[in-house]
Each structure stands twice: as C-alpha cells, then as structure tokens.
N, C-alpha and C positions, 0 to 999 in steps of 0.2 A: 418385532424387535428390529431396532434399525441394525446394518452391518455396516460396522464403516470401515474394516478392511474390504470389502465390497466395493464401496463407493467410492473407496479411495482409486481405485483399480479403475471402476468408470470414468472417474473424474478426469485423471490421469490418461486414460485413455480417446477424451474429448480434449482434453488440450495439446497432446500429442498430431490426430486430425486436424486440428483448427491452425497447427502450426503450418502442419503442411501444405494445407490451403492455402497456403500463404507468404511464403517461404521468403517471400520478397520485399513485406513490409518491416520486417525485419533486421537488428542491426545481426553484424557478420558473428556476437557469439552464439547464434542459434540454440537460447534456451530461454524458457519458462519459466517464469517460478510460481508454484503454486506456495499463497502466503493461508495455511489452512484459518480460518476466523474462527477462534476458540472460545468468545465472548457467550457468556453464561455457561459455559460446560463444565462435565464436572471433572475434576482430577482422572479418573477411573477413561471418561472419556477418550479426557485427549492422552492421556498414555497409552490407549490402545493404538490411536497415529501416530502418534512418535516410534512406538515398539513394531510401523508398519514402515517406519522409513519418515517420517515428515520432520524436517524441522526448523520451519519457517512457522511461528505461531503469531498470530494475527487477534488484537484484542481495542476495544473502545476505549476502556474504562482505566484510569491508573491501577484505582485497587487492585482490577483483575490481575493487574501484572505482577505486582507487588504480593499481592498471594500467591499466585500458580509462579512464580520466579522460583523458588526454593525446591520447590519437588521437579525440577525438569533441568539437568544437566546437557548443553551440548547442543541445546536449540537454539533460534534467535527468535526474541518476541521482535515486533513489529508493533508501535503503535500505530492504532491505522483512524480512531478515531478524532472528534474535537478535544485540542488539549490546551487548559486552563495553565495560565503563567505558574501561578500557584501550586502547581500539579509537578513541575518538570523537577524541580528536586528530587523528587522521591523515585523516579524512571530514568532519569539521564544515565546512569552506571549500568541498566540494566535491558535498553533496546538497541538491537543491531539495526533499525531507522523508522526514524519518524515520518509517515507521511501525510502529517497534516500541517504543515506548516504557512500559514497563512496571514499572521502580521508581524511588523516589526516591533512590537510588543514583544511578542512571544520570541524571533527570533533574540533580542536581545537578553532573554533571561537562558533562552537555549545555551546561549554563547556565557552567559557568565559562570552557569552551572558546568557548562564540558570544562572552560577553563577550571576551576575550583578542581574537578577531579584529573586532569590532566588529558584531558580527550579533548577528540575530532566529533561532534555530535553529526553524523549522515541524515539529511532530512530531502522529503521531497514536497514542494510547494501548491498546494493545493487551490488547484483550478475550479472553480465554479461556471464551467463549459456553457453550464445552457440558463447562466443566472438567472438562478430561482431563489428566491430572497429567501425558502426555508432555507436552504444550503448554505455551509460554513464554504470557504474558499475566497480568493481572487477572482476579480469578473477576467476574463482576458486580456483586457487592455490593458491592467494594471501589472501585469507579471512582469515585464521586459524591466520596468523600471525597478521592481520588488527583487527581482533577481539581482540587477546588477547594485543595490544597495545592500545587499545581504553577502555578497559574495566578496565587496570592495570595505566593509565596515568591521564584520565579523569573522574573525580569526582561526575560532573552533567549531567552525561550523562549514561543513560542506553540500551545497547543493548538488543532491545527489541525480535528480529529476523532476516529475510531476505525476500526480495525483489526479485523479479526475472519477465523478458518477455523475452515470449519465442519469437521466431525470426518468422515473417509474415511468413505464410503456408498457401498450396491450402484447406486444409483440418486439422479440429479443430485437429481432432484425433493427428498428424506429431506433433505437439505440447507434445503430452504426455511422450515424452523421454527426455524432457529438465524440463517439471516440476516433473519426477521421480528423474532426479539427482538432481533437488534442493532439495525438499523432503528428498534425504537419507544428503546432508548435513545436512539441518535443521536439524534430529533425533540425526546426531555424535554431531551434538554443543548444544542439549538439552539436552545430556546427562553430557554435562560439566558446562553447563550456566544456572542454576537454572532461570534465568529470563526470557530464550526462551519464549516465548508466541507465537508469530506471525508469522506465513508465506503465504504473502500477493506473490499473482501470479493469474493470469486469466483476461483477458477485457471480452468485448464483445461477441469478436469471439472464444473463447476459454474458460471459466469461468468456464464451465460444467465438462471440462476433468482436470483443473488445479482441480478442487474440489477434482473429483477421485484419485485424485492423494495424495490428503492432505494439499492443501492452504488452511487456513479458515481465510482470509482476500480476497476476489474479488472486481476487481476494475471497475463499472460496468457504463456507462456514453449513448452510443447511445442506446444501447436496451430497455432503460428506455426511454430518450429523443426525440429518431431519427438521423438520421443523422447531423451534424452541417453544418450550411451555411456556414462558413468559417473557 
C-alpha cells in the first residue's frame, strides 16, 4: 500500500537537496513549489496530501478540476495540462494558474473569460524546448514575439513565466540540457517582464535536476501516489 504522507516527506526532502545544490540558479525568493499532480486520483487520495500540508494541486483534465474543485477548500488547482478554448469557461473562476498556454487562440478566450468574471487570469507559456512535434507548446523561437503580443493585447491576462518537459530520457541527468535552456530563457524575459515569477519544469523522473537547474514550480504526481492504474 502506497504511503503518501511518506512520500510526501521524501519528495520534499529531494527538493529541499536539489535546492541546495544549487542555491545559485535561483531567483533571491529561495523557494520551491511542489505543484502535487492529482490527475486521476481519487478524493480519499488527495485529501490525505492536503490533510499533509499540500496545497498546490496539479491536474490535465478540465473535468478533473471541475469535480475535485468542490470537496477541497483552500488549495490552488493548477491546470498544468493541454487546454482546449472551449474548455476555459468552466476553469477560469477556479485555477490559481495556468501553465499551458501556448496560442493566441486560447490566449484570447483566456482574456475574455477572466474579463467576464472580473479577473487577472495568471498563465505561464509553454515551451516546446526540445520540439517534439508530439508536444503541445512554442518552439523557442516563437516566444519573444508570443509574449510580447500577449502581454501588449490582453488586459486580464498576466504572463506569469514558463513551462517547459523535457523529452522522455533513459537517464534524469539527459534531461538537464533542455531545462538549462529553458532557464537561460526564463532569466532574458525576467529581465524584461517584471512579473516573471514562475518556472514550472520537472515530474517525476526528473524534478531533482530540473530543480538544479532553477525551476521552482515541480510537477510531482507518481512519486507521491504510485504509479496510476490507468
């Protein structure tokens, strides 16, 4: 039987390590956030991490949110997956930030829905680092310009930072050259975008080195969990 007050305790305690490691890539609030990935879990679950402290919850799916939203007071979901234009009405009231945001499609319906309810929609733009044509995202080249149209168009919408998965590898480490280049972008566009805050990069298999590298948002779901039955 999985323990995820257990895990949570390891988990937390690899990212705490991986900080220090590193202390340097870092911007000056020196913290973490572990965004727990609750996607397919079940209520019982994730209230046992919440009732352990967690309350960053991390989900793909609208519905998931839109279900699990009513039984969990005092967290912040995170959508962290691909999200359909179509989709954002029913989440916009209800994620403390979105970090897939990846066209001006979607940013413009972001912006009409947070308008309609009276919000700031926080989103971070999603990088396609090591474009892989499965991957949802911007290739790199296209950010600078996706930024500064998103930020100069859209009113209720705050670029909050960036997004980024590195591409499945045999070994965590093979991972650390696609979160270094997200990194040095993140640093060029926090030196232009006062509101930089976030760079959200690492699962699972990876969390430790994305750390070292300077994400302080990890997206962290089986190592807590276990693996998913489906």
């Amino acid at each position: 039987m999985v323990d995820i007050v257990e895990n949570l305790k390891e988990v937390h305690g690899k990212i705490d390590r991986a900080y220090d490691r590193a202390k340097e890539f870092h911007n000056e609030n020196g913290e973490v956030m572990l965004c727990t990935v609750t996607k397919t879990r079940s209520i019982s679950e994730i209230r046992e991490a919440v009732d352990a402290g967690e309350i960053h919850l991390g989900e793909n799916k609208v519905q998931e949110i839109t279900d699990k939203f009513e039984h969990f007071n005092g967290v912040n979901f995170h959508m962290i997956g691909h999200l359909q234009t179509n989709k954002v009405k029913y989440i916009i009231d209800k994620v403390f930030l979105i970090h897939s945001l990846d066209s001006i499609k979607l940013a413009k319906e972001i912006d009409k829905r947070a308008k309609q309810h009276g919000i700031t929609a926080n989103v971070l733009v999603q990088v396609n680092i090591s474009n892989e044509e499965s991957k949802y995202g911007l290739s790199p080249d296209e950010v600078d310009e996706f930024i500064e149209s998103v930020t100069a168009d859209y009113d209720n919408i705050l670029v909050k930072g960036l997004m980024s998965m590195a591409p499945i590898v045999k070994k965590s480490e093979d991972a650390r050259e696609y979160f270094e280049k997200t990194k040095k972008m993140f640093d060029n566009y926090r030196q232009k975008y006062s509101q930089f805050e976030y760079l959200s990069m690492g699962m699972s298999g990876d969390y430790e080195v994305a750390i070292e590298c300077g994400a302080n948002i990890v997206r962290v779901g089986t190592s807590i969990f276990g693996p998913r039955s489906y």
